[in-house]
N, C-alpha and C positions, 0 to 999 in steps of 0.2 A: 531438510536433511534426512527426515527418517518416513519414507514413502508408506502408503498405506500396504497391505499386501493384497493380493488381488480377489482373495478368498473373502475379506473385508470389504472391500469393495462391491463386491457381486451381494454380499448381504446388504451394501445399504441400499444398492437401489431397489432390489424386493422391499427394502422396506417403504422407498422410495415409491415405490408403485403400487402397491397397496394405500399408501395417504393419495397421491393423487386421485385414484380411482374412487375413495371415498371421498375426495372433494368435489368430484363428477357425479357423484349421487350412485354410486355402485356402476354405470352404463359404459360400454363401451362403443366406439363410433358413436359419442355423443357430438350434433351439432356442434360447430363451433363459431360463439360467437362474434358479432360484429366487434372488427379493432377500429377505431379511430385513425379512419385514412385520405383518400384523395378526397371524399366530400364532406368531411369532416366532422367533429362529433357534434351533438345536440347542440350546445352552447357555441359554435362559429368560434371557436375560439384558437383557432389553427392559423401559423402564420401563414399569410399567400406568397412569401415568397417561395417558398417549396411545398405546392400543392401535392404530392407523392403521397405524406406518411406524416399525420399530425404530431408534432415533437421534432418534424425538420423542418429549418437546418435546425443541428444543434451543436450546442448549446447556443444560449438565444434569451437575447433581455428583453425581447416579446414575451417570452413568460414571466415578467418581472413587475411588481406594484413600488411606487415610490413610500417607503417608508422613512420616516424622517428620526427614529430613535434606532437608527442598524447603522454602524462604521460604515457603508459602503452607501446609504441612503436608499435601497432598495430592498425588498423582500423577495425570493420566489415567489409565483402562482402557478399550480397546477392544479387543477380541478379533476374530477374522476370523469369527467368526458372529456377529455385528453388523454390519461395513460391507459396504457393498454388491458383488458382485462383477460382472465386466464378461463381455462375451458370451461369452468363452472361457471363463468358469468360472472366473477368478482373481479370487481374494477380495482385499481390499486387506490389506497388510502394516501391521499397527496399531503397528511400532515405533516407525519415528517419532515419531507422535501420542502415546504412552507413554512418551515421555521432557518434555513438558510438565507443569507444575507447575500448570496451567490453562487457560481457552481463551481465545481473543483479547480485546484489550482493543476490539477492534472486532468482536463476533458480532453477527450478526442473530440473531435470535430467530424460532423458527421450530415453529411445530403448526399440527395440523388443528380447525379448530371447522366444523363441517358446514353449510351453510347460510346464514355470515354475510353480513352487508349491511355493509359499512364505513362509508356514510354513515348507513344508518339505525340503525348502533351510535354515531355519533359517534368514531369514530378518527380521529387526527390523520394529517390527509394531508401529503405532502412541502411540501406551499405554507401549511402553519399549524402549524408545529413547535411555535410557544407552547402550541397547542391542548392537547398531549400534558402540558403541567404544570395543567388544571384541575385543581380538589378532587374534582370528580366522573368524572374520566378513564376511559374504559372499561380502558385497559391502564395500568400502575402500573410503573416499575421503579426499586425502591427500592436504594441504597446504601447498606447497614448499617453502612458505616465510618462515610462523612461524616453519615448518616441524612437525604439529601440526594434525589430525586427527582432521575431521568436524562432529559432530554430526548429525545423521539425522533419517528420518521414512520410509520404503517402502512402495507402495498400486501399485496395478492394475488401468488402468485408467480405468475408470467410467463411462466416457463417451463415450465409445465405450463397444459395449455388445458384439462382436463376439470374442470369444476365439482364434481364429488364428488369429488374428493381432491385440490385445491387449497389450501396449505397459508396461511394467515396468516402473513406476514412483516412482523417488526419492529425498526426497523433504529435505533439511536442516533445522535443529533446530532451527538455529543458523545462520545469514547474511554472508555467505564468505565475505572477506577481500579484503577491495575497492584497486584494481591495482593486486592483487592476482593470479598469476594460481593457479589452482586446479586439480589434476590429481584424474580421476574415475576408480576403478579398481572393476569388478566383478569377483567373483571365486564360483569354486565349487556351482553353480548352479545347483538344483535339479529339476526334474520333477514330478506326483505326485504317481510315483512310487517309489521315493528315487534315479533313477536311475542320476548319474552327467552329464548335459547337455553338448554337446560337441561344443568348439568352432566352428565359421564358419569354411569356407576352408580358405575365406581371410586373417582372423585374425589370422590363425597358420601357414601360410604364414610366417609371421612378426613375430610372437610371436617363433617360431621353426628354424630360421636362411634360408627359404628353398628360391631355386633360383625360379624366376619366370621371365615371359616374358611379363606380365600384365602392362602396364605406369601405372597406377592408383597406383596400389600397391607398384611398384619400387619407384613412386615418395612420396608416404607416409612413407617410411622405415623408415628414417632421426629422423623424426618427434616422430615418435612411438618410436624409441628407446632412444629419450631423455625421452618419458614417462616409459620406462621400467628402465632407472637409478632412475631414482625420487622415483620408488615403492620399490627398493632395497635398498634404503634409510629407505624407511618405515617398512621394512622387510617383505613386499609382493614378493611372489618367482611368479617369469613368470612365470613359467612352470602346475602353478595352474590356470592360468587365463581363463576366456572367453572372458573376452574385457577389453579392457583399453584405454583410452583417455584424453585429455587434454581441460581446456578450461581457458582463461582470465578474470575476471571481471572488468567492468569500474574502473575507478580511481574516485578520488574525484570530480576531476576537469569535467571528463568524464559526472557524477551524476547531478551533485549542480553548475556546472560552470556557464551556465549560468542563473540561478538562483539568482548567488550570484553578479553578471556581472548585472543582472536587478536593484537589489537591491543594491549596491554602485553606479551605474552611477544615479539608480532615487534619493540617497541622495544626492551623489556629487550636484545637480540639486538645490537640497530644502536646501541645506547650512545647516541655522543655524534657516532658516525659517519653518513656521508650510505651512501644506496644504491649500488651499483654499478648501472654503467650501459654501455650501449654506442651507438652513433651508426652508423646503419646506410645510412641518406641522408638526402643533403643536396640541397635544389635553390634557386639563387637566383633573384633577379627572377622570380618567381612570376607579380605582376600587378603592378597599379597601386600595389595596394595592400601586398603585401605581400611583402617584402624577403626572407624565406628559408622556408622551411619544413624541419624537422627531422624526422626519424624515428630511430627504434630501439629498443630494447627494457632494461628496467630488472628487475633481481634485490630478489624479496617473499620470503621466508619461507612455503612451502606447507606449505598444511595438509589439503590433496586429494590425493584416492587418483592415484596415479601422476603424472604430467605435469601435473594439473587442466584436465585437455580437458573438453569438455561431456559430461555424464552425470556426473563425476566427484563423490563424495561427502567430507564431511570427514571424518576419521580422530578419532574420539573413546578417549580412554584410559579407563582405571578409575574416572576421577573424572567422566566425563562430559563432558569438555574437551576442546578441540581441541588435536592432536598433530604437530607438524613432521616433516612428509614428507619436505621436501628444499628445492628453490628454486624459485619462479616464475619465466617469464620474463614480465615482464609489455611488451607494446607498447606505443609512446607515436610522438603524432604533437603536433609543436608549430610552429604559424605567427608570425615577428618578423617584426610590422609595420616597413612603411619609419621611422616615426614615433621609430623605437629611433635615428636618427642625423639631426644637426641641421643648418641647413642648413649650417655650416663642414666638414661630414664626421666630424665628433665622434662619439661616442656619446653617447646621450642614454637613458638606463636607464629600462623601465617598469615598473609594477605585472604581476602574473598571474595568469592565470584560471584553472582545474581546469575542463573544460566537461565536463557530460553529457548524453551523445546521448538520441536520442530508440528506442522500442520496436525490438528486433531489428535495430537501428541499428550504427554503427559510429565510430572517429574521423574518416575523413573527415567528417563533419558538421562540421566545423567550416571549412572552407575556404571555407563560404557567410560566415564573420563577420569575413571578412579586411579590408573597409572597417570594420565596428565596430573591430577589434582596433588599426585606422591609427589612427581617427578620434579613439578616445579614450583611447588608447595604453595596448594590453594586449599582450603577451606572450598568447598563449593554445594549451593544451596540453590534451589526453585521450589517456585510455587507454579500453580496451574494457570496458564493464560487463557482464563477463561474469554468466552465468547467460542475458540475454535480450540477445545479441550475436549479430553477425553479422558479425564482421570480417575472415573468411577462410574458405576453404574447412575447414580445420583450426580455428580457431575462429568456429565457426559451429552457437550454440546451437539452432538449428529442427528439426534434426531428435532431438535429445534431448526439446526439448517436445510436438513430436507424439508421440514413443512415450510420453510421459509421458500423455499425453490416452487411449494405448489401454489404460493399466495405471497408476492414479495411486499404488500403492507408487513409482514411482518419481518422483516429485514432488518431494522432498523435495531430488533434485539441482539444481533452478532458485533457492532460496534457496541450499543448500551454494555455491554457485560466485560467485551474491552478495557472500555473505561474503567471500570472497577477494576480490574486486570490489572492495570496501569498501578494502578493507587497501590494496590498488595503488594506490587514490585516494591516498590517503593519503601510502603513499611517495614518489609522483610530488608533491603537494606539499613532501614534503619536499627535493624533487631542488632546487625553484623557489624554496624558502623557505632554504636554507643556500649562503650563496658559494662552499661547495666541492663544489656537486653541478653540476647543468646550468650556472652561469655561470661554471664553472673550466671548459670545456671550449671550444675555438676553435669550433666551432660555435655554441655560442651568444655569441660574439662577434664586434662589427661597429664598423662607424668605422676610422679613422688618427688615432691610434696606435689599434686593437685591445681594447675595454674590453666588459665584458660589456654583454649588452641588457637586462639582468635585473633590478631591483631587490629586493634581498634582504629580508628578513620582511617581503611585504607581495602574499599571495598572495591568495586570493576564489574564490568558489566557483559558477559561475552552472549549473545544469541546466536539459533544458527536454522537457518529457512523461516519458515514463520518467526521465529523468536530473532531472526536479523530483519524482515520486514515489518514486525514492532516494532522491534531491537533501537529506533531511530527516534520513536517516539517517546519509548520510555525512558530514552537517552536527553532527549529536549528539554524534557519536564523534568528530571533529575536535578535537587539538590544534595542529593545521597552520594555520587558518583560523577566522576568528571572525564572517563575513559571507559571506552568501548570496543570490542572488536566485534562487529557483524558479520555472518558468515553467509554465505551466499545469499547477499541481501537483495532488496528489492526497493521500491515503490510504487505504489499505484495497482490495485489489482485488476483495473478494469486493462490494461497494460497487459499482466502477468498472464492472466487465466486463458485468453485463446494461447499462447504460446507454451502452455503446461500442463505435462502427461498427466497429473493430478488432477486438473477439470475434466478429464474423458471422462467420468463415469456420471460428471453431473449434468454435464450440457445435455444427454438425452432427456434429461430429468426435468430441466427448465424448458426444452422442447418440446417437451409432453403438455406443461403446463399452461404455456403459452406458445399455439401452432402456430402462428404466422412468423417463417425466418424472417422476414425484414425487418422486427421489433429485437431480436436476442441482442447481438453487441450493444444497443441502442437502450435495452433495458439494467445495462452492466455499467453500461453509462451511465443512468438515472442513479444505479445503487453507488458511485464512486463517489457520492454527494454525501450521502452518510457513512460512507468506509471512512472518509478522509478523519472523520472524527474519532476512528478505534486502529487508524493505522501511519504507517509513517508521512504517506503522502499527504498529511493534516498540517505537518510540523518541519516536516524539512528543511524548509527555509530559515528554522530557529535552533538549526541541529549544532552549527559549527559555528555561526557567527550569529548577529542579531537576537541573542539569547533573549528567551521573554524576562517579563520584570521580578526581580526576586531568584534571580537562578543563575549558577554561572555557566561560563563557557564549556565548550565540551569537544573531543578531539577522539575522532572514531579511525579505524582500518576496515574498511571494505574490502573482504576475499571474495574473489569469482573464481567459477569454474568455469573455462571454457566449453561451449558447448552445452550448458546442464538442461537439464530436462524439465526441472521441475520450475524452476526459478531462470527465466530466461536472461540474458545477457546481455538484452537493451534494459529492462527492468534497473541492473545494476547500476549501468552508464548512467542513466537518465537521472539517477539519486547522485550519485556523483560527480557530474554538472550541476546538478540544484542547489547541493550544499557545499557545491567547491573544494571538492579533494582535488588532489595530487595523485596521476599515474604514474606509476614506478614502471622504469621504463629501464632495455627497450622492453615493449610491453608481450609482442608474441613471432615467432619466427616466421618471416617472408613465405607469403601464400597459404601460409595457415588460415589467415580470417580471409573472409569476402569481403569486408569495410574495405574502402579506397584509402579510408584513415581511419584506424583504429583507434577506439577513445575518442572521437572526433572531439573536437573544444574543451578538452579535459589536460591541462595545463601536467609538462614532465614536472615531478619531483626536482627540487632545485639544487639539495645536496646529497650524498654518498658520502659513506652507507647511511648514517642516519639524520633522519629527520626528523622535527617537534610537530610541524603538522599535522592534516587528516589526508588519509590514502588512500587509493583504489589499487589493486594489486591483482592480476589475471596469474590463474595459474594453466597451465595445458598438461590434460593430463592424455594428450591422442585421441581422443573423440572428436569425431568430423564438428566441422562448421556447422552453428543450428543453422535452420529453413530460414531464408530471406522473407518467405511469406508469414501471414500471422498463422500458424500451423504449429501444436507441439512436434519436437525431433522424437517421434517413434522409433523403438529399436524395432527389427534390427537394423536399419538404415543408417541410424545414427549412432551406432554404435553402443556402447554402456553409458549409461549413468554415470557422469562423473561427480554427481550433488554433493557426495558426502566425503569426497578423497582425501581434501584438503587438509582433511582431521588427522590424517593417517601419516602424514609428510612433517619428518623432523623440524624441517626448515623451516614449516610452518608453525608448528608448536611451540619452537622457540622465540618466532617473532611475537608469537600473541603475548607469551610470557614476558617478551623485552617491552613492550607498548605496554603491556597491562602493570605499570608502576607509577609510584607518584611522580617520579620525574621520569616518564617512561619514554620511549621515541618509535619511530619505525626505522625498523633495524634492517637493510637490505641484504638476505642470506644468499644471492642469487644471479652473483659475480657481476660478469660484464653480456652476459646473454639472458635471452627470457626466460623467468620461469617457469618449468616444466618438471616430472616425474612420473615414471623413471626419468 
């Protein structure tokens, strides 16, 4: 919601460029080293059915060991002669990745087919998702669980511009199914003369019954022909194929484990007790509108290495579980509205908000919502969502992610700190949610006689850009709160970042680090394996229904902005489809969007005006159709930013306010046409 500015930006990549440069040894035009590719790296350990670019296809349970104490009975394997290393010659650290029980429930799917024509294969492009469930579909991805057929979109990657090793990218609608395989079948692949592309040698090897004397390929037979039962199930005939494979996705446990393992042992800890806290400023008559604002810092249960400053990693024991460090100090910034005292001088007690900021953002962001916080009388509080914060000089995640961009072993820190993120939320609602945490404190009481501003169990959760592609997470794992409104949300960042004018200044950044374009998307991918653990696409699937054990339900509104820049507008869908909202409908006016069907498989709202459900709600605020390609909408092409309008629209502020109560609903402000403004 609240973009960087571009004077910040140009400072990070100097800063940006100076670490890589000393990661390179001071040199410039230094060598670049050998990537793990057609002849694969030291250890042979590259699948042959896509000899191009060791790590294709992917994702692929050829990287996988049977472990027999993981929900899903296998572990990753990647070794550092497989992934890629960066210009200095540091290969990436596979531990991480090696502790997953599978890969995201949100992988793209990614090989080389030489040649292809997308339309004149018939792939489903991002504007005919139906497309991708024909009988005759060139690409197939089957669910062996549900035996169910995955919706999804094809493109060419993007970020690589040379047409002969340009890799096939394909991306689901829809979150495959936590513990899940999924078998990928492509056919009748076309080139851009019509002509049908032909399998490799390797693959018609396997796929054609034929002897061979290759280990690689004798020892993948096995394998490959459990995936040719699975397709004849589906009524995909082998004998049409060009490639087919298999892959696992994490489990639950896999995702949210320990997550959820933070969050019961930091309760188990805090009983029946509230947090400690401390009140560090206070300032009154703020504005117009609001009456006090509070500061100071509350005590979380750490589970990162030292202080948990940025870089810092979680401390995992024997069992794999995260291990108590010592204490957080975690900050908190809270505005009471005037609206908390009536007009005799009373106190007048309101509901509370948990807000979260937007990308590299901070708590002040919320001092822009001091007339919402009057108007519709909320109490409203954030802490720093650390991992992508920028709250202080000392906490101040940017330069942990750029070193992260010159060496992504260390990646792994931006979800770690997340997690702890998560948990702060958390306690800080419980500060708002128990009479003896923030409303036992004279700061947050106001009026003659002196009564708190607070109203106790009856706290809300509203994020908006980054803090709505949390926003989902911390919504999941919430026993604190059982309503949400997400604002221009998301999931899945490896999804987001080609499509958001926010990645421009880093992808040069990560192309510096690691030259060969045929690894970036591919390397986004590897990192989606540990996002899922610090962002919503870990948890989706337990957002609205299938809540985890010990937590209740929970019932969110998802706002889009047509067209937004930052936060693109499959991102939304695709959360939206996974945890089953409802689109309020009709959803945009004829010719506006490029989709054939708008919302594709995203079920109308069933009553008017309101509903108890969870919702997806498109607003238009005139900014053209984003790019059908994976491309951010650059202005001025695309017009203005619409990311952060939605805040600004009556109509909107009043639905957050109708949804944001205990028996709250989605309140349709938006008659009998779509919503738009003006």
């Amino acid at each position: 919601m609240y973009r960087w500015s571009r004077v910040a930006l140009v400072a990070a990549m100097l800063v940006a460029a100076s670490v890589l440069t000393a990661g390179a040894g001071g040199a410039t035009g230094a060598a670049v080293p050998r990537l793990a590719g057609a002849s694969g790296p030291s250890d042979g350990r590259c699948d042959p059915l896509d000899p191009s670019l060791c790590l294709l296809p992917f994702p692929d349970n050829f990287f996988t060991v049977p472990d027999r104490g993981s929900p899903t009975g296998l572990r990753l394997h990647f070794t550092t002669g497989e992934l890629p290393s960066n210009r200095a010659g540091v290969p990436i650290d596979p531990s991480d990745w090696d502790r997953s029980d599978g890969f995201s429930p949100g992988s793209l799917i990614m090989t080389l087919v030489p040649g292809i024509d997308l339309g004149r294969t018939g792939l489903a492009p991002i504007t005919d998702i139906g497309q991708s469930l024909a009988p005759d579909a060139p690409a197939v991805l089957w669910d062996t669980v549900t035996r169910q057929r995955v919706p999804y979109w094809a493109e060419l990657d993007t970020w690589n511009s040379d047409p002969a090793t340009r890799a096939l990218v394909i991306r689901p609608a829809r979150d495959f199914g936590e513990g899940h395989r999924i078998v990928v079948a492509l056919r009748e692949l076309r080139d851009s003369s019509g002509k049908v592309i032909p399998a490799s040698s390797a693959f018609t090897v396997l796929r054609d019954h034929r002897a061979t004397h290759d280990p690689a390929l004798r020892a993948r037979r096995r394998s490959v022909e459990r995936v040719f039962a699975d397709l004849h199930r589906a009524r995909v005939d082998r004998n049409d194929l060009y490639l087919a494979w298999d892959f696992t996705v994490a489990s639950e446990q896999g995702l949210a484990g320990r997550m959820l393992h933070m969050r019961n042992d930091a309760y188990a800890q805090l009983g029946r007790g509230v947090p400690s806290f401390t009140v560090s400023h206070v300032d009154d008559n703020v504005s117009t509108d609001v009456l006090r604002r509070v500061q100071g810092t509350f005590d979380v249960p750490n589970y990162l290495t030292g202080t948990g400053a940025p870089g810092s990693r979680l401390v995992l024991g024997p069992d794999g579980r995260p291990m108590r460090t010592g204490t957080y100090h975690a900050e908190f910034r809270c505005l009471i509205p005037r609206a908390t005292v009536d007009s005799s001088g009373r106190a007048s007690p309101v509901r509370t908000l948990v807000y979260g900021h937007g990308l590299l953002g901070s708590t002040r962001e919320i001092e822009s919502f001091g007339t919402f916080a009057n108007t519709y009388r909320f109490v409203i509080c954030a802490t720093p969502e650390i991992g992508l914060a920028n709250e202080s000089p000392t906490n101040n995640d940017l330069p942990n992610v750029l070193q992260a961009l010159s060496d992504l072993s260390a990646f792994g820190s931006i979800p770690d700190r997340f997690q702890q993120g998560f948990l702060n939320t958390q306690f800080l609602a419980r500060l708002l949610n128990d009479p003896r945490g923030f409303a036992s404190n004279p700061s947050f009481q106001i009026g003659a006689p002196a009564a708190a501003a607070i109203l106790p169990h009856d706290v809300f959760y509203n994020g908006n850009s980054q803090g709505g592609v949390i926003g989902g997470a911390v919504t999941a794992i919430s026993k604190e709160w059982t309503r949400a409104v997400l604002g221009v949300p998301a999931i899945n960042y490896s999804e987001l970042l080609p499509r958001s004018v926010d990645f421009d200044p880093f992808l040069p950044l990560l192309s510096a680090a690691y030259p060969d374009p045929r690894v970036h998307t591919l390397l986004v991918a590897l990192n989606q394996i540990l996002w899922d653990r610090g962002e919503s696409d870990g948890y989706a699937q337990h957002l609205t229904r299938d809540p985890y054990p010990g937590t209740p339900n929970h019932t969110v509104l998802l706002i889009e902005a047509f067209g937004d820049h930052q936060v693109a507008n499959i991102g939304t869908e695709t959360e939206a489809r996974t945890i089953g909202a409802f689109a309020r409908t009709p959803i945009i006016a004829p010719g506006r969007s490029n989709d054939v069907v708008p919302f594709w498989g995203i079920p109308a709202v069933p009553t008017k005006p309101t509903f108890a459900g969870s919702v997806v709600e498109l607003w238009d605020f005139g900014t053209p159709a984003p790019p059908t390609a994976s491309v951010p909408p650059e202005s001025p092409q695309y017009g203005s930013d619409p990311h952060g309008a939605a805040g600004k629209v009556t109509a909107v502020r009043e639905q957050v306010s109708t949804f944001l109560q205990p028996d709250g609903t989605f309140l349709d402000l938006c008659g009998n046409g779509p919503c738009h403004f003006p």
